[in-house]
C-alpha positions in Angstrom: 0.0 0.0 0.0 1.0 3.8 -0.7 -1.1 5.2 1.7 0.0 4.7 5.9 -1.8 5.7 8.6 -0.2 6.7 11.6 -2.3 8.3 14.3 -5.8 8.9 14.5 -7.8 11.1 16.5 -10.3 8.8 19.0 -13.3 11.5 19.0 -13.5 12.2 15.0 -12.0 10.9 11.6 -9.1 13.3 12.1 -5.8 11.0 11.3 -2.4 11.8 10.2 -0.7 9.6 7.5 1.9 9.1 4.8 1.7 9.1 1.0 4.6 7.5 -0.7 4.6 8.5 -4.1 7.6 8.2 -6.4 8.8 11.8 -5.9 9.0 11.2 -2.2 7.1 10.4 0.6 4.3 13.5 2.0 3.1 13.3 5.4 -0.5 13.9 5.5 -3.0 15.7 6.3 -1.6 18.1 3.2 -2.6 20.7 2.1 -1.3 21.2 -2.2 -0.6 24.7 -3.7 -2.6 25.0 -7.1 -0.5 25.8 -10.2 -3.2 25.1 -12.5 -1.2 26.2 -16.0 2.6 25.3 -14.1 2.9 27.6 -11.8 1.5 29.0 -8.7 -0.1 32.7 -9.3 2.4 35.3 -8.2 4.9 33.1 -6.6 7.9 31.0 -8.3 9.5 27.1 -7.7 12.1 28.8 -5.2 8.8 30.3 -2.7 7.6 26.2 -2.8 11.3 25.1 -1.4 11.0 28.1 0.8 7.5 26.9 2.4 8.6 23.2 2.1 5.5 22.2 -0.2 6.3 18.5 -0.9 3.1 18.3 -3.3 1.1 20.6 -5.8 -1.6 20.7 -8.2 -1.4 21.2 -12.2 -4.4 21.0 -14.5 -4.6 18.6 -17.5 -7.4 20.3 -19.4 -4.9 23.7 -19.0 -1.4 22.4 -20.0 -3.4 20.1 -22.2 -4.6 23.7 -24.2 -1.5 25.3 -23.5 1.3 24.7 -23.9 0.2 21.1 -24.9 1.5 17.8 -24.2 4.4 17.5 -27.0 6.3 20.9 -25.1 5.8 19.4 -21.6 6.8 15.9 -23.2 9.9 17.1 -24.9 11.5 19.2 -22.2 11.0 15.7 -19.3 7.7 16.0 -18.0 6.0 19.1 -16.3 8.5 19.0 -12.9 11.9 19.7 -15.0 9.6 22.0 -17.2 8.4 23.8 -13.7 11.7 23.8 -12.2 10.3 21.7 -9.4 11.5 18.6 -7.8 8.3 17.4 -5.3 5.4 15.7 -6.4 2.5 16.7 -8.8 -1.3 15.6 -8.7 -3.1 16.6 -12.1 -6.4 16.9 -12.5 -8.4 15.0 -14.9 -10.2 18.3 -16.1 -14.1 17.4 -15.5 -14.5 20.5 -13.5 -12.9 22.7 -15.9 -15.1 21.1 -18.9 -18.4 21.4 -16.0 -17.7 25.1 -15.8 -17.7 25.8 -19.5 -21.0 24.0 -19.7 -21.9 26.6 -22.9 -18.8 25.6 -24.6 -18.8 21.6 -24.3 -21.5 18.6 -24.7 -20.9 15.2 -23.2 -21.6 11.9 -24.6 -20.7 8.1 -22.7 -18.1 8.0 -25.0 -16.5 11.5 -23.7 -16.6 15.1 -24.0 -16.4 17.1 -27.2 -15.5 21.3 -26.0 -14.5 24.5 -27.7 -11.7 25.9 -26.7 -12.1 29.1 -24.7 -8.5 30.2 -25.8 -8.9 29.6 -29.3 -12.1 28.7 -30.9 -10.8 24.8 -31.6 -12.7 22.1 -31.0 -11.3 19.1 -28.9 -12.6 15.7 -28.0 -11.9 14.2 -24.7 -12.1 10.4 -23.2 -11.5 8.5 -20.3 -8.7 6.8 -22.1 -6.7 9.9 -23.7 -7.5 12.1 -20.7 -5.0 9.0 -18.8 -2.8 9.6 -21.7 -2.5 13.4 -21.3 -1.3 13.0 -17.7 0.9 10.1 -18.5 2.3 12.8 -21.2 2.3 15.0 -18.8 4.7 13.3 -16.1 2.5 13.7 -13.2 2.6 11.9 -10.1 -0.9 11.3 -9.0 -3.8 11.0 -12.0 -7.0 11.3 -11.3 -10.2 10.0 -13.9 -12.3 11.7 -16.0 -15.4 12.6 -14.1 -19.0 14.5 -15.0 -19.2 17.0 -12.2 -23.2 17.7 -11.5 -24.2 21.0 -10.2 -25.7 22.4 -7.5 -28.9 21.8 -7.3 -29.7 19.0 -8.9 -31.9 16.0 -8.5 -31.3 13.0 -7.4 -32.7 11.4 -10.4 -30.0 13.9 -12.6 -27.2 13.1 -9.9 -28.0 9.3 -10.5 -27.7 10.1 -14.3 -24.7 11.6 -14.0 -22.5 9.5 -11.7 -23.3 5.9 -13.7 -21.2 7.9 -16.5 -18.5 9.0 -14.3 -18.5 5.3 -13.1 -18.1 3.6 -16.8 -15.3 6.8 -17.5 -13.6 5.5 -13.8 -13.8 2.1 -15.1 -11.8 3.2 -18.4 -9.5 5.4 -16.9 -8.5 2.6 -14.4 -8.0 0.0 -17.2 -6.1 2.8 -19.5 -3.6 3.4 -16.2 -3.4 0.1 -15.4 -1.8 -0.8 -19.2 0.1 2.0 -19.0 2.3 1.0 -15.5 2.1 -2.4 -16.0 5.8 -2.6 -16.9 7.0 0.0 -15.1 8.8 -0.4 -11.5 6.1 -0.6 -9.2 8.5 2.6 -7.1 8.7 4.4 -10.4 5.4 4.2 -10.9 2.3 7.1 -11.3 -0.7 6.6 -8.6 -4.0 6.5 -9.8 -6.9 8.1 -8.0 -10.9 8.0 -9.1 -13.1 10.7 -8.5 -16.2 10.4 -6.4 -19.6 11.8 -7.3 -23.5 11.9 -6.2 -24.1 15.5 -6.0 -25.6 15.7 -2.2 -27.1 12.4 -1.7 -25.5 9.8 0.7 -26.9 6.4 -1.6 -25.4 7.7 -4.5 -22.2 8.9 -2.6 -22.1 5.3 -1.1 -22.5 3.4 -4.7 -20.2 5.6 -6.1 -16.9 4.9 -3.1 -17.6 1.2 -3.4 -17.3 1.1 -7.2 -14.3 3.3 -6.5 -12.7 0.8 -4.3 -13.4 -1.8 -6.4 -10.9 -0.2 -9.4 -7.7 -1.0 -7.1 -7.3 2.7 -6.4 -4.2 4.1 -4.6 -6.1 6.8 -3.7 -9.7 8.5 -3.8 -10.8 12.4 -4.9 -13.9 13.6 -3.7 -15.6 15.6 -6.3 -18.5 17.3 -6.5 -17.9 19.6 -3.9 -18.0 23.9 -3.9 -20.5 24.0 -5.9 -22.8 26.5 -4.6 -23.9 24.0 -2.0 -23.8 26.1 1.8 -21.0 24.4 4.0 -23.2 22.9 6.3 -24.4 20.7 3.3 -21.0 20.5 2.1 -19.3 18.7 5.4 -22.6 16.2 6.0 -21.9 15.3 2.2 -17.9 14.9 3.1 -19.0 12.7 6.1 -21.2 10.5 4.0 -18.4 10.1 1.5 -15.6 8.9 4.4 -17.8 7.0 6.4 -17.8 4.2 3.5 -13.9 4.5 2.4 -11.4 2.3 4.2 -8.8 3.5 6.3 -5.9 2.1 3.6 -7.0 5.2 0.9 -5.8 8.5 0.8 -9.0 10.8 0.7 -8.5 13.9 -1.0 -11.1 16.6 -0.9 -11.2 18.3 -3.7 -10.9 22.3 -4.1 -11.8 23.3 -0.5 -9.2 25.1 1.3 -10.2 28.1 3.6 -8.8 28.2 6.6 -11.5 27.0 8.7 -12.1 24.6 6.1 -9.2 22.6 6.8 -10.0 22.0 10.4 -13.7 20.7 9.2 -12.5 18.6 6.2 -9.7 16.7 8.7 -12.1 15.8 11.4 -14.2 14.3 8.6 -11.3 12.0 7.7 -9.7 13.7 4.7 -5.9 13.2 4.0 -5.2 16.0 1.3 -7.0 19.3 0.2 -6.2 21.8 -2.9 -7.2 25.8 -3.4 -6.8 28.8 -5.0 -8.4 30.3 -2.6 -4.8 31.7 -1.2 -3.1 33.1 -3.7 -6.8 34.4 -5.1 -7.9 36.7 -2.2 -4.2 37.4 -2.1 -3.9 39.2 -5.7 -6.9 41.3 -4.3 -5.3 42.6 -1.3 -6.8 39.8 1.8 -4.3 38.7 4.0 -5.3 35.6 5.7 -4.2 36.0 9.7 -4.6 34.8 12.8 -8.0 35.2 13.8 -9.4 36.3 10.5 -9.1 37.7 7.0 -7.1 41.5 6.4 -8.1 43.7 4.0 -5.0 45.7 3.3 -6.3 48.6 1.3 -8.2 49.6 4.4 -8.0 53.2 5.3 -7.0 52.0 8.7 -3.8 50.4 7.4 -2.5 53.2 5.6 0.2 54.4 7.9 -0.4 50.6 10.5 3.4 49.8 10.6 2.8 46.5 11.9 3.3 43.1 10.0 0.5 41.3 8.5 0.0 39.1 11.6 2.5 39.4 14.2 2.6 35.6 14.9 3.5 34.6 11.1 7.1 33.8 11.2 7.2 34.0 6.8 9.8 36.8 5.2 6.8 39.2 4.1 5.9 39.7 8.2 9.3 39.6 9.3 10.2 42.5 6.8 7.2 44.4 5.7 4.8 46.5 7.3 1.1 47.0 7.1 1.5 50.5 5.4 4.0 49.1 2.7 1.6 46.1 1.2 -1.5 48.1 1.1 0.8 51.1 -1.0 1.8 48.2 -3.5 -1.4 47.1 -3.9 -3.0 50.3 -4.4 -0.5 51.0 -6.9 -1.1 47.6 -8.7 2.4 47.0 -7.9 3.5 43.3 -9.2 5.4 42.5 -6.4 2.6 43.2 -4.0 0.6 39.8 -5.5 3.5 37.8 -4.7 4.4 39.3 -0.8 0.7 38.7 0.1 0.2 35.7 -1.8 3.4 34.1 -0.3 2.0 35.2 3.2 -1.4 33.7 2.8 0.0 30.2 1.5 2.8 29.7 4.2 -0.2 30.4 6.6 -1.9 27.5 5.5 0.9 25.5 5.6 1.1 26.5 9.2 -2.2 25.4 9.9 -1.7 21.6 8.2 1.5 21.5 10.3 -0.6 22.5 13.6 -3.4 20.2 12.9 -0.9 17.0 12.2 0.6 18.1 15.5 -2.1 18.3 17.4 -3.4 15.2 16.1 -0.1 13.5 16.8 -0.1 15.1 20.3 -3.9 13.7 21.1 -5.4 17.3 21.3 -7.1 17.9 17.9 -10.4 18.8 19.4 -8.8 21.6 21.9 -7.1 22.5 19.1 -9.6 22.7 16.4 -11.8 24.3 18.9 -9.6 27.2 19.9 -8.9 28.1 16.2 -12.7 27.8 15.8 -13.6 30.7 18.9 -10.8 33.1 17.4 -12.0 32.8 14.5 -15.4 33.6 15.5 -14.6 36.0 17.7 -12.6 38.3 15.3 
């Protein structure tokens, strides 16, 4: 198995774990940077050594578009075409082809889209969307999957997750030929995808199919949707509660602060956002205790750091005052400073909650961040 658990929490699903992969081994819970077209927005390879970030997240459907498999290909693989050494996780694209729903139609044979850089048309399958990551170089490879919307109903949900099951099924076989004579420690992992919109049968149906594809690992899609959280954590606890303790579970572009804390009590290994470095370009610095808005009058002449706890360059070095001047002058090198700030902070927070869960005080733990967070 790939996938180790160490410690577990005895009053939640909260455990702490490692992933070998064949770019090293990650302890988990983990939270992976997003560098959805190869790199992470604002910040370079050398700011991913600096915060330690032994795992990202590329896109498939982006490099795919641009700038294609044969460049990646020819120059070794997207890590020596990054500059970066740890491990990479595509994904398979579904949500990328859900959220151009004007621009694609879907078949059980695949997905047929228009480009929204170009105009071209393109024709995806289980079987060549396999091939792309394998073309690719990634580490982890996850299956096409037909991501439902929110709301939908269950009859729809139904509808749509017996396709992503046949695709899973395809995807599985196509990775499956494709390692089979490779060293089994050189090898890619493979993870499914979960779906079943909101509903716990279909959620159920749709993890033991998974299992049954001798996964190393298993996504749960589906999720941020437009579905409010308190929908969104009863669906991740209906997903874990029927996945066995030997997977990895990674939860699938969810990665607030708070949301961490939720999504590790509910048993989930590894989480992915660009959530960061997003609110970071427009000028939120996420601190202890709550969210900053740095272009706030009441910063303008603050010379204090960005939270006096954070132990990153950007606080050690720069005030208050100085980041919200660079980002009211749409200085460049504002995006990076703030962006850097707000991702080594969620690093922080993974490397509390393993702690605490290692030290058999998760709940004190989780509960404290909870209150000052609410109480900000």
């Amino acid at each position: 198995m790939n996938f180790t658990v160490k410690t577990r929490d005895p009053k939640s699903r909260a455990r702490t774990g490692t992933l070998r992969t064949r770019r090293g081994v990650i302890g988990t819970p983990v939270f992976m940077p997003v560098a959805t077209q190869g790199a992470i927005k604002a910040m370079s390879q050398e700011d991913l050594d600096a915060l330690g970030a032994k795992i990202i997240l590329a896109n498939s459907y982006h490099l795919y578009l641009r700038p294609g498999c044969d460049v990646i290909e020819s120059l070794g693989g997207i890590g020596k075409f990054m500059g970066y050494e740890g491990a990479i996780l595509t994904d398979s694209g579904g949500f990328q082809v859900w959220s151009l729903s004007g621009l694609r139609s879907l078949t059980d044979e695949g997905v047929t889209f228009t480009s929204h850089l170009d105009g071209s048309r393109h024709h995806l399958t289980p079987e060549s969307v396999i091939g792309i990551q394998d073309r690719l170089g990634s580490d982890i490879r996850t299956a096409l999957d037909e991501c439902t919307s929110y709301p939908c109903s269950e009859a729809q949900a139904e509808a749509s997750l017996a396709r992503t099951m046949q695709w899973a099924e395809r995807a599985a076989q196509e990775h499956r030929r494709r390692v089979e004579s490779v060293d089994p420690a050189a090898r890619a992992l493979f993870f499914p995808i979960l779906q079943g919109s909101v509903y716990p049968a279909l959620l159920r149906r749709s993890a033991e199919h998974a299992l049954g594809l001798d996964p190393d690992g298993i996504c749960i899609g589906g999720i941020s949707v437009g579905e409010p959280k308190e929908l969104l954590w009863s669906t991740v606890e209906a997903a874990t509660e029927h996945l066995p303790e030997g997977h990895a579970r990674y939860l699938m572009g969810v990665g607030a602060p708070e949301d961490l804390w939720e999504a590790v009590a509910r048993g989930v290994d590894m989480l992915d956002c660009v959530f960061p470095t997003r609110v970071g370009r427009n000028g939120t610095a996420l601190v202890r205790g709550g969210r900053l808005n740095i272009t706030n009058a009441a910063h303008r002449s603050d010379p204090s750091p960005l939270d006096a706890e954070c132990k990153c360059f950007v606080c050690r070095r720069y005030s208050r005052a100085y980041l919200g001047h660079l980002i009211r002058s749409h200085e460049l090198s504002a995006y990076r400073y703030i962006s850097y700030h707000n991702v080594q902070y969620l690093m922080d927070i993974i490397a509390d909650i393993r702690q605490a869960i290692e030290q058999g005080r998760f709940q004190e733990a989780r509960r404290a961040f909870l209150d000052r967070l609410n109480a900000a």
